[in-house]
C-alpha positions as a Markdown table, in Angstrom:
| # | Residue | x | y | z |
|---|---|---|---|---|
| 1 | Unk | 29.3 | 18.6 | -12.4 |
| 2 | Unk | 28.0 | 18.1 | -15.9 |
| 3 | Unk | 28.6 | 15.3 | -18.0 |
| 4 | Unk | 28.2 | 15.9 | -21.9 |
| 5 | Unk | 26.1 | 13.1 | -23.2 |
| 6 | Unk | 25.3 | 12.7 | -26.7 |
| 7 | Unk | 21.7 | 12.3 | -27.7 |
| 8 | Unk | 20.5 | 9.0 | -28.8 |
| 9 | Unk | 16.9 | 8.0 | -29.4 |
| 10 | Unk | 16.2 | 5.1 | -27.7 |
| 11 | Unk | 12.5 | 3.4 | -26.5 |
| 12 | Unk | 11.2 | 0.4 | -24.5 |
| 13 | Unk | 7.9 | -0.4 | -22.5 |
| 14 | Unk | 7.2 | -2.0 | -19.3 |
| 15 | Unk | 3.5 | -3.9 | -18.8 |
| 16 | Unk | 3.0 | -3.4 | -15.3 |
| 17 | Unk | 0.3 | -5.8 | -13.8 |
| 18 | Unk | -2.6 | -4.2 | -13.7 |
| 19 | Unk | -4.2 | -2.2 | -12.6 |
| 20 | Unk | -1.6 | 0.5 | -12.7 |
| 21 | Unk | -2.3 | 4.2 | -12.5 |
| 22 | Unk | 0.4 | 6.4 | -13.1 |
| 23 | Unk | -1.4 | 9.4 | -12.9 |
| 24 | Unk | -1.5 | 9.0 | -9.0 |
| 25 | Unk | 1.5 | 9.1 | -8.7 |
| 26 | Unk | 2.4 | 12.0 | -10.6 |
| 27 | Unk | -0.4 | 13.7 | -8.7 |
| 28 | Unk | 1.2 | 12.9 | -5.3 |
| 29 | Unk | 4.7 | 13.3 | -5.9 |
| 30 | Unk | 4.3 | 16.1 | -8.5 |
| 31 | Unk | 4.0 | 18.4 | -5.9 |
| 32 | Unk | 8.0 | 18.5 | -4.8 |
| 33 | Unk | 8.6 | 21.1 | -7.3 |
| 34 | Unk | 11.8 | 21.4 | -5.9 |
| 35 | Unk | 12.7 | 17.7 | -5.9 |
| 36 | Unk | 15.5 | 17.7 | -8.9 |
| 37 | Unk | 15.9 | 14.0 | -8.5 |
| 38 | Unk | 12.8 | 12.3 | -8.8 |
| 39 | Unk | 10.9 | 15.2 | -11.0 |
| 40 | Unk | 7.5 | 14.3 | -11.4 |
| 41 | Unk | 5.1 | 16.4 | -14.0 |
| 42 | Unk | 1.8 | 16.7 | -12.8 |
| 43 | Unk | -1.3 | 15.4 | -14.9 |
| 44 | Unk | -3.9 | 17.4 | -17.1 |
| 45 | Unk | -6.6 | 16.3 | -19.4 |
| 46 | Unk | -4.4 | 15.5 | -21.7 |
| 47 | Unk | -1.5 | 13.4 | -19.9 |
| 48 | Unk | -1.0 | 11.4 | -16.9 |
| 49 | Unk | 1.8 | 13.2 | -15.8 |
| 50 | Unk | 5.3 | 12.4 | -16.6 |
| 51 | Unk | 8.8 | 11.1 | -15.0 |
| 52 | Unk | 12.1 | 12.6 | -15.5 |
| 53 | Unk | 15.6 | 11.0 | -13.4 |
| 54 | Unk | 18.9 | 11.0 | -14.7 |
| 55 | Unk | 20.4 | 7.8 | -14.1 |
| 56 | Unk | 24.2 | 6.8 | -14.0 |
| 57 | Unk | 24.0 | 2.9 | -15.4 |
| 58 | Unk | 27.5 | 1.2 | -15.3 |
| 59 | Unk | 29.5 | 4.4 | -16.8 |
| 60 | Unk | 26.8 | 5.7 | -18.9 |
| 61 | Unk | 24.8 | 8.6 | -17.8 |
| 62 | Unk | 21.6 | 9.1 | -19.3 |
| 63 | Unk | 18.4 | 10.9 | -18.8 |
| 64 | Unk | 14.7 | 9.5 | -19.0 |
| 65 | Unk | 11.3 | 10.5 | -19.7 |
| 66 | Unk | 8.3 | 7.5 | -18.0 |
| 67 | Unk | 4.8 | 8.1 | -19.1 |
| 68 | Unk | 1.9 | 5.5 | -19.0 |
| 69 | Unk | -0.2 | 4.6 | -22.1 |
| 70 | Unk | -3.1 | 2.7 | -22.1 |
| 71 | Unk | -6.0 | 2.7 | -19.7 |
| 72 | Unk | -5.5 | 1.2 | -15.8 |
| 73 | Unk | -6.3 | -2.3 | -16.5 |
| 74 | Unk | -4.7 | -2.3 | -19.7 |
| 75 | Unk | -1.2 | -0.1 | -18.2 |
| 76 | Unk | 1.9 | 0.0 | -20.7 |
| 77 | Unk | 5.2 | 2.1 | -19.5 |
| 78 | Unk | 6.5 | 3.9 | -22.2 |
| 79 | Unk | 10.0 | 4.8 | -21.4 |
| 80 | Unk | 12.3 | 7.2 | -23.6 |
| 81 | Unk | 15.7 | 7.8 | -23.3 |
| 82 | Unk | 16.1 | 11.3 | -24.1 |
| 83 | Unk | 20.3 | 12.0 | -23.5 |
| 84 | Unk | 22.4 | 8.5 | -22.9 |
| 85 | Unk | 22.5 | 5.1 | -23.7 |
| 86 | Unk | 19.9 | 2.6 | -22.4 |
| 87 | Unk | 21.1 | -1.2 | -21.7 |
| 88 | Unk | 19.2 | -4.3 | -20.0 |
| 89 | Unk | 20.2 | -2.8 | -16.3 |
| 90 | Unk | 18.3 | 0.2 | -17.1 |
| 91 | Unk | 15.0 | -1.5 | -18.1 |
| 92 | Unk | 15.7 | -3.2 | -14.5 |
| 93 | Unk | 15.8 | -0.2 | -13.0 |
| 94 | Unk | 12.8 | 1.2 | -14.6 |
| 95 | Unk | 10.8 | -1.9 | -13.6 |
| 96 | Unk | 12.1 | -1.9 | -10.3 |
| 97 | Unk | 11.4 | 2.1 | -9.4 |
| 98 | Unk | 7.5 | 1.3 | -10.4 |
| 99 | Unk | 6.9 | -2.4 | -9.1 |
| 100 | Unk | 6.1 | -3.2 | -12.4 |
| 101 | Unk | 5.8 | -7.0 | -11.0 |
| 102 | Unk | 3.6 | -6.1 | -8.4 |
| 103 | Unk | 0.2 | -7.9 | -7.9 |
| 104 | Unk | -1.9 | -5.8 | -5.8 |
| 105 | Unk | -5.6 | -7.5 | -6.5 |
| 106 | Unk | -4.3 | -9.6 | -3.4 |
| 107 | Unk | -4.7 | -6.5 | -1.1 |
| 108 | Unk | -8.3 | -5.1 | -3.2 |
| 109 | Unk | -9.6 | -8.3 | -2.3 |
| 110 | Unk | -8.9 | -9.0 | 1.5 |
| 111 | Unk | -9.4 | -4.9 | 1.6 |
| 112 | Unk | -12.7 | -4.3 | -0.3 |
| 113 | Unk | -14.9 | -5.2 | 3.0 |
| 114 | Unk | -13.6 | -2.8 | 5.0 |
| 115 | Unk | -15.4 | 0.4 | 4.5 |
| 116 | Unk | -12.9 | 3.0 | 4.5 |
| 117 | Unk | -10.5 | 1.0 | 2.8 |
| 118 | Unk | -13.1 | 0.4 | 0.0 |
| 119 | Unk | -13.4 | 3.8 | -0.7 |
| 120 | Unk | -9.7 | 5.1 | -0.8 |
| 121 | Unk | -9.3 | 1.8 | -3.0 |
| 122 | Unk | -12.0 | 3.1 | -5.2 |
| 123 | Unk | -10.7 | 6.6 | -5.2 |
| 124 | Unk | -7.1 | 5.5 | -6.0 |
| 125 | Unk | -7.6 | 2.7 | -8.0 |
| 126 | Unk | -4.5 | 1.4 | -9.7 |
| 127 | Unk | -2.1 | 3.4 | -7.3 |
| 128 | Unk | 1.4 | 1.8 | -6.4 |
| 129 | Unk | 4.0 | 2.9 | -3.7 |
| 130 | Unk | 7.6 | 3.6 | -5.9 |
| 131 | Unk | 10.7 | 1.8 | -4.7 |
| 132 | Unk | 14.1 | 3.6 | -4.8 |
| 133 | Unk | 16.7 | 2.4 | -7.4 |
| 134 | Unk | 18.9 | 1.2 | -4.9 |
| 135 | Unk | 18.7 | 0.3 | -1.1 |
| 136 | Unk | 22.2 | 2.6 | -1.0 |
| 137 | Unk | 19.6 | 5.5 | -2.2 |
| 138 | Unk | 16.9 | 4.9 | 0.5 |
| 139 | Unk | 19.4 | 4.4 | 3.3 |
| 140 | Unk | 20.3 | 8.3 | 2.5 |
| 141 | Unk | 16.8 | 9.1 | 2.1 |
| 142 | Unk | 15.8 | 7.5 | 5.4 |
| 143 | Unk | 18.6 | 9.2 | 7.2 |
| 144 | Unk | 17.9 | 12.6 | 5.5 |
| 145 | Unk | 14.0 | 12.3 | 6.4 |
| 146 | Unk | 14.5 | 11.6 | 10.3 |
| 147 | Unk | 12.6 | 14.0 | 12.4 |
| 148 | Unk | 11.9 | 16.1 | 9.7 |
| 149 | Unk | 9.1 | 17.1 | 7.0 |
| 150 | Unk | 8.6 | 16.0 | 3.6 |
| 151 | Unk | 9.5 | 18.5 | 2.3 |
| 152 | Unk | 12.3 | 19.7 | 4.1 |
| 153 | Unk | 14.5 | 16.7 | 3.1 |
| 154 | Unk | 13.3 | 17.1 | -0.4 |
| 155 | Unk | 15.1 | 20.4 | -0.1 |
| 156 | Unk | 18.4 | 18.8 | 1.4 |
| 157 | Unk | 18.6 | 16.0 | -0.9 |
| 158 | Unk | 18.0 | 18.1 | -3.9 |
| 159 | Unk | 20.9 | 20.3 | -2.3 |
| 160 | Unk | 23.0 | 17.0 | -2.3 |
| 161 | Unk | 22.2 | 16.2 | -5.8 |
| 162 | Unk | 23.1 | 19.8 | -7.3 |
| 163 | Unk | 26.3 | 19.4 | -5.3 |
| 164 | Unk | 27.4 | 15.8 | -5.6 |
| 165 | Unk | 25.6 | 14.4 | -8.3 |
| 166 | Unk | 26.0 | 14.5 | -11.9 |
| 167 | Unk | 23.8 | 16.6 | -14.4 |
| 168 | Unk | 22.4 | 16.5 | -17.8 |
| 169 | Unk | 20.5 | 19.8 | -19.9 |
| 170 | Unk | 17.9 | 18.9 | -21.7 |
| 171 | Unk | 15.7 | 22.0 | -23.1 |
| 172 | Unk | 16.6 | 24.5 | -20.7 |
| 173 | Unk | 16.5 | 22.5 | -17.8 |
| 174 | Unk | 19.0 | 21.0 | -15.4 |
| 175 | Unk | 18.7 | 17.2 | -14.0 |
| 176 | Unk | 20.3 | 15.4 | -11.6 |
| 177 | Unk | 21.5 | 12.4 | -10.8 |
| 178 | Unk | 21.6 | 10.7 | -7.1 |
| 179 | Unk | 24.9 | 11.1 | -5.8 |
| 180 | Unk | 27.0 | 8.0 | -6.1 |
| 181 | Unk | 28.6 | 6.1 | -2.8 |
| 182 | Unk | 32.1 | 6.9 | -4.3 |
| 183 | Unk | 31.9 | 10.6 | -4.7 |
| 184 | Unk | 29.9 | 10.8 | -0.7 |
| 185 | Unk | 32.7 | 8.8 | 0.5 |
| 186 | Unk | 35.1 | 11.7 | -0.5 |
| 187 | Unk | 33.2 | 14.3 | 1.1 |
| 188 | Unk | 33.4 | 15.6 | 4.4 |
| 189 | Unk | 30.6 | 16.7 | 7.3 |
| 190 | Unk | 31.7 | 20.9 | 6.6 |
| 191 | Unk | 30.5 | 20.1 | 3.5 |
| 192 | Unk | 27.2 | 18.6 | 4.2 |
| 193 | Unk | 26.9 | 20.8 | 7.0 |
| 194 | Unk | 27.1 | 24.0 | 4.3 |
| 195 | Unk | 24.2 | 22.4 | 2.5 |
| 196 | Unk | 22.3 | 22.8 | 6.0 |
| 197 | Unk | 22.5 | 18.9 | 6.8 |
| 198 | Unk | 22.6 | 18.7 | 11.1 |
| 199 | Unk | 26.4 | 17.6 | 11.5 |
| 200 | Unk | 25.3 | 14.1 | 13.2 |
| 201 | Unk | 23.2 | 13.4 | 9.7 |
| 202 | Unk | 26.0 | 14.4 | 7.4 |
| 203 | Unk | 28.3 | 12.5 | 9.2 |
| 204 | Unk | 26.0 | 8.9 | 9.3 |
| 205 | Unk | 25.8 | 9.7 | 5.9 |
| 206 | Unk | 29.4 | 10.1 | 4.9 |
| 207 | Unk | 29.8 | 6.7 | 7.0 |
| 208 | Unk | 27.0 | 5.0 | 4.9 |
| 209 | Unk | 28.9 | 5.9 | 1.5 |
| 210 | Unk | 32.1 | 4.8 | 2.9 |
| 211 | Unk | 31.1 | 1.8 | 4.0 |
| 212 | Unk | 29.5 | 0.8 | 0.3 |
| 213 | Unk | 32.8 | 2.9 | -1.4 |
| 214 | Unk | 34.9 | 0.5 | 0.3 |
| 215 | Unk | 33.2 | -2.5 | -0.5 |
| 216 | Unk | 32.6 | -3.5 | 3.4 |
| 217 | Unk | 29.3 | -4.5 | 2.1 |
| 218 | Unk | 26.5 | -4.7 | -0.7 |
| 219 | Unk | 23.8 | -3.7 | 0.4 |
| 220 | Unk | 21.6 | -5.4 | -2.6 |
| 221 | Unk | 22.3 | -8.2 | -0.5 |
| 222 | Unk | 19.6 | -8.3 | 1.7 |
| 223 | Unk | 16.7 | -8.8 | -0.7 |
| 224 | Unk | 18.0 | -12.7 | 0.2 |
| 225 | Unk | 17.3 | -11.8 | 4.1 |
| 226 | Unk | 14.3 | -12.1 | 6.2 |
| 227 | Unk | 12.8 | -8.8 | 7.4 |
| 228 | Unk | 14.1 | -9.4 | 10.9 |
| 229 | Unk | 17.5 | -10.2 | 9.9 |
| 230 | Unk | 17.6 | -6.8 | 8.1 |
| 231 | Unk | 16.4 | -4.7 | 10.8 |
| 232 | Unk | 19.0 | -6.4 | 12.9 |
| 233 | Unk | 21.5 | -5.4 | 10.6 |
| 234 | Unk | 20.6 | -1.9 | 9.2 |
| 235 | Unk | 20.6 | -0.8 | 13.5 |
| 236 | Unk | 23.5 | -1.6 | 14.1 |
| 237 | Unk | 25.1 | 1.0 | 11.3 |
| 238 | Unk | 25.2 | 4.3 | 13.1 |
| 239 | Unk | 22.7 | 6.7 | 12.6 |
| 240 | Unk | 19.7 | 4.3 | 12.2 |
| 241 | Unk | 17.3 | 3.0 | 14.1 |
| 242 | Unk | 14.1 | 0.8 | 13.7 |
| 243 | Unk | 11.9 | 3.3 | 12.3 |
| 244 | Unk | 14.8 | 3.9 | 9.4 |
| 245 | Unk | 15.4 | 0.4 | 9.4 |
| 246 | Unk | 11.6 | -0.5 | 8.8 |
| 247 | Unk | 11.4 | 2.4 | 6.5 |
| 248 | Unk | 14.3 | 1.2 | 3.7 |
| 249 | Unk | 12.7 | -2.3 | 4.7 |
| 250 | Unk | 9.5 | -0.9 | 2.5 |
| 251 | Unk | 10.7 | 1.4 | 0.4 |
| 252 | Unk | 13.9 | 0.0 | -0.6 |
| 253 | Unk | 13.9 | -3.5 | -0.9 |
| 254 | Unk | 10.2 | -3.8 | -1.4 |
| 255 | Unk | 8.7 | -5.6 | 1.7 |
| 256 | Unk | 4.9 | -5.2 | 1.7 |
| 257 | Unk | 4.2 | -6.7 | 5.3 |
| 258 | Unk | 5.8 | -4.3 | 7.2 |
| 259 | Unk | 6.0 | 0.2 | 7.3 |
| 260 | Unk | 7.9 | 2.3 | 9.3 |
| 261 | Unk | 5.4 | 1.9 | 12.7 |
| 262 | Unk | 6.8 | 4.8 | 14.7 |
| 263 | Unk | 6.1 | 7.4 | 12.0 |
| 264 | Unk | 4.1 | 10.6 | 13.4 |
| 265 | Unk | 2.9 | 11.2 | 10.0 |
| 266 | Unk | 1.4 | 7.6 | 9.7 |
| 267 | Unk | -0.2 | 7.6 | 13.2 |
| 268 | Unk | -2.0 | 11.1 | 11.7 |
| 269 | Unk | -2.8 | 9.6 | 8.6 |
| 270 | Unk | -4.6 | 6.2 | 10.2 |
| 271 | Unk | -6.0 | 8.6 | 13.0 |
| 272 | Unk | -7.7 | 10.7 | 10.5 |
| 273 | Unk | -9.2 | 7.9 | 8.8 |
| 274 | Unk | -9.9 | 5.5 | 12.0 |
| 275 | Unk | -10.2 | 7.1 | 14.9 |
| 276 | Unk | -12.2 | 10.6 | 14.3 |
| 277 | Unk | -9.4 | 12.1 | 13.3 |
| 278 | Unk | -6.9 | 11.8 | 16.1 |
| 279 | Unk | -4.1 | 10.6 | 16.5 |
| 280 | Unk | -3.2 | 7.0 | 17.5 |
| 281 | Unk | -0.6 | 5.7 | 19.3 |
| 282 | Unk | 2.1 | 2.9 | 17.3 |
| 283 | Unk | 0.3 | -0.4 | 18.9 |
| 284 | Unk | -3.1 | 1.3 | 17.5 |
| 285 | Unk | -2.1 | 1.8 | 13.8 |
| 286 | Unk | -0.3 | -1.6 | 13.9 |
| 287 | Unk | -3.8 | -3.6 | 15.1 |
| 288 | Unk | -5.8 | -2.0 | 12.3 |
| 289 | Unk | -3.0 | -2.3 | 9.6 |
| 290 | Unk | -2.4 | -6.1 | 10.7 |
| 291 | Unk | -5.9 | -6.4 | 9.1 |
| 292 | Unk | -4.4 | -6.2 | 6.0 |
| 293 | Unk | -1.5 | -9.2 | 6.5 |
| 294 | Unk | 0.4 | -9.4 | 3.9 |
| 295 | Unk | -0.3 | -6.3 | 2.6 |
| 296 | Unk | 0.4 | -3.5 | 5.6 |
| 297 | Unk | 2.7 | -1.5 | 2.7 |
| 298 | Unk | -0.1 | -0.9 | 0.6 |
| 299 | Unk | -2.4 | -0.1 | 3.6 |
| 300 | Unk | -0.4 | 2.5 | 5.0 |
| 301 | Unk | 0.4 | 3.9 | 1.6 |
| 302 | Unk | -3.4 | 4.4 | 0.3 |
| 303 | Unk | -3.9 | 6.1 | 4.1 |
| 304 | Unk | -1.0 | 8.1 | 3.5 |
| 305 | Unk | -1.4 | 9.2 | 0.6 |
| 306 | Unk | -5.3 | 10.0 | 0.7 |
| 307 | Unk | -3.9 | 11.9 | 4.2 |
| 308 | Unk | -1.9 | 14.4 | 2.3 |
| 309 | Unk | -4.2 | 14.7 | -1.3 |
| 310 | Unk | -6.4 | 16.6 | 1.1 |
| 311 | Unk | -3.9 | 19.7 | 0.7 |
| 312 | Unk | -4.4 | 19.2 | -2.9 |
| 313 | Unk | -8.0 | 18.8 | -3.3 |
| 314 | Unk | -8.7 | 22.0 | -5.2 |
| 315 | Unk | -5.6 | 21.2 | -7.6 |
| 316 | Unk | -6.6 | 18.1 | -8.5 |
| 317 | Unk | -10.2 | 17.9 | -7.7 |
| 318 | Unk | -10.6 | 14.5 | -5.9 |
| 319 | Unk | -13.3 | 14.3 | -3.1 |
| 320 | Unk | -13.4 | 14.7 | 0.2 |
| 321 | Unk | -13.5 | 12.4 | 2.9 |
C-alpha cells in the first residue's frame, strides 16, 4: 500500500564513538539484494556504501538515506531525509539501528592478545553489529530466521513488507517499510502461508502482533530487565525458544554478553576459526567466547562476519584467512 509523502529536505548527523566503519557494514549486509527493508548499497572507491529504510515515526512516513563521513576514528553519520518528515524519535531511531553509543575499545583491548581475534579486529576495524528499530521487529525476524538460511528469510520478510507494509517511490524504486503490529494483527495464517511462511511460523507471528496490537504488552519494556528475566519471558510466548530468545536478547535490545549459543551457523563460524575448521559443539563456542566477558556479542559477530566475507572475497577483495 503506498502512502503519498511530500518531499521535504531535511538533515542531521550522528557522532558515533569511534572507531566506526560503516563501510563493513554495507559490505556484509549489501549483499541481500533482495532485502527491501534494510537496503544496504555496497561500497566503491568512492563511497562507503549507503542505507536506505522507510520508516513509519508516530503517523509520519518517511524515507532515509545513512552514509558515513569522515575517517573511522573520526566517524560522523550523515542522515537525509529524502520523502517525510524527520522529528527527535527518528534521530533515536537512527542512533539506535547503528549503536551510535557503543564503546567497543573495551572489547579491542581484552581481544587484541588473542591471535585470531587480533587479526579479524585488524581486518574489520571499526565494524559494529546493527540493532533492529524495535524489539517488536526482531521478535518477527527471529521467528522468521528459525531453521532456516540467511537468505531465505530475507526472501520471506521482504515478501511480508511488499504485502503488509507501507511504501514510498523515490527515483524509480520502491521501499518498504516493516510491517506494523496493528496491520499483522489483522491478518490471518492463509495469508502468510501464500507468502510461503510454514503455517506454525505465520501463525506465532500473527500471535506476536496481536499480542502488541492489543496492548497485552510493550515489549520496549524489557531493556529495564536482566537477561535472564527476558529469556524467561520471551519462552513462554509461543513459538520461541532460547535460541530466539537469546537471539532478540542481542540483536534487539542490545545485550553484548550473551548470542544466540545453539546457532549452527555460529558453531561453523567459531569452528572455522578455532578448531581447524570444524565444527564445535554449543559448550565449545561458549568456553572460547566467555574469553571475551563482557563482550561475547562482538566476539561472535567479528567470527561471523569474517565466516561469511569469505563468499565475498573476490567482490570486495579482503584477505584470506
Amino acid at each position: 500500500m503506498e502512502q503519498k509523502v511530500s518531499k521535504i529536505p531535511s538533515n542531521f548527523h550522528l557522532y558515533p564513538n569511534p572507531p566506526y566503519n560503516f563501510a563493513w557494514s554495507a559490505m556484509f549486509f549489501g549483499h541481500f539484494k533482495n532485502d527491501v527493508v534494510d537496503v544496504w548499497i555496497l561500497p566503491t572507491f568512492n563511497s562507503n556504501g549507503s542505507y536506505y529504510r522507510v520508516f513509519e515515526v508516530g503517523k509520519n512516513l518517511c524515507l532515509v538515506r545513512v552514509t558515513q563521513e569522515g575517517e573511522v576514528n573520526k566517524p560522523r553519520l550523515s542522515t537525509q531525509v529524502l520523502k517525510g518528515n524527520a522529528d527527535r524519535q527518528l534521530y533515536n531511531i537512527i542512533a539506535r539501528i547503528f549503536r551510535v553509543n557503543d564503546d567497543i575499545n573495551g572489547f579491542y583491548h581484552i581481544a587484541g592478545e588473542d591471535p585470531v581475534m587480533s587479526r579479524l579486529i585488524k581486518r574489520f576495524y571499526g565494524l559494529k553489529p546493527t540493532q533492529t528499530p524495535t524489539v517488536f521487529e526482531m521478535i518477527i525476524i527471529a521467528i522468521s530466521e528459525q531453521q532456516l538460511s540467511l537468505p531465505v528469510a530475507v526472501t520471506l520478510r521482504s515478501r511480508l513488507a511488499q504485502r503488509f507494509g507501507k511504501s514510498i517511490e523515490y527515483q524509480g524504486k520502491t521501499f518498504y517499510s516493516f510491517p506494523s503490529a496493528e496491520i499483522l494483527a489483522n491478518a490471518d495464517v492463509d495469508d502468510l502461508c501464500s507468502l510461503s511462511f510454514p503455517r506454525r511460523k505465520a501463525g506465532s507471528i500473527i500471535n506476536v502482533a496481536r499480542i502488541v496490537a492489543n496492548e497485552q504488552v510493550d515489549f520496549e519494556s524489557l531493556h529495564s530487565m536482566s537477561n535472564e528475566d527476558i529469556k524467561e519471558y520471551l519462552i513462554k510466548i509461543p513459538g520461541l525458544g532460547s535460541w530466539s530468545a537469546e537471539y532478540i536478547l542481542a540483536r534487539g535490545l542490545g545485550r553484548l554478553d550473551i548470542y544466540p549459543r545453539n546457532d549452527l551457523s555460529v558453531k561453523r563460524a567459531v569452528g572455522y576459526f578455532y578448531n581447524n575448521g570444524n565444527t564445535l559443539s554449543s559448550s565449545e563456542v561458549e568456553k572460547i567466547l566467555s574469553r571475551w566477558h563482557p563482550f561475547q556479542r562482538y566476539a561472535e559477530y567479528y567470527i561471523l562476519v569474517a565466516y561469511e566475507m569469505r563468499n565475498y572475497q573476490a567482490t570486495i577483495n579482503i584477505e584470506s584467512f
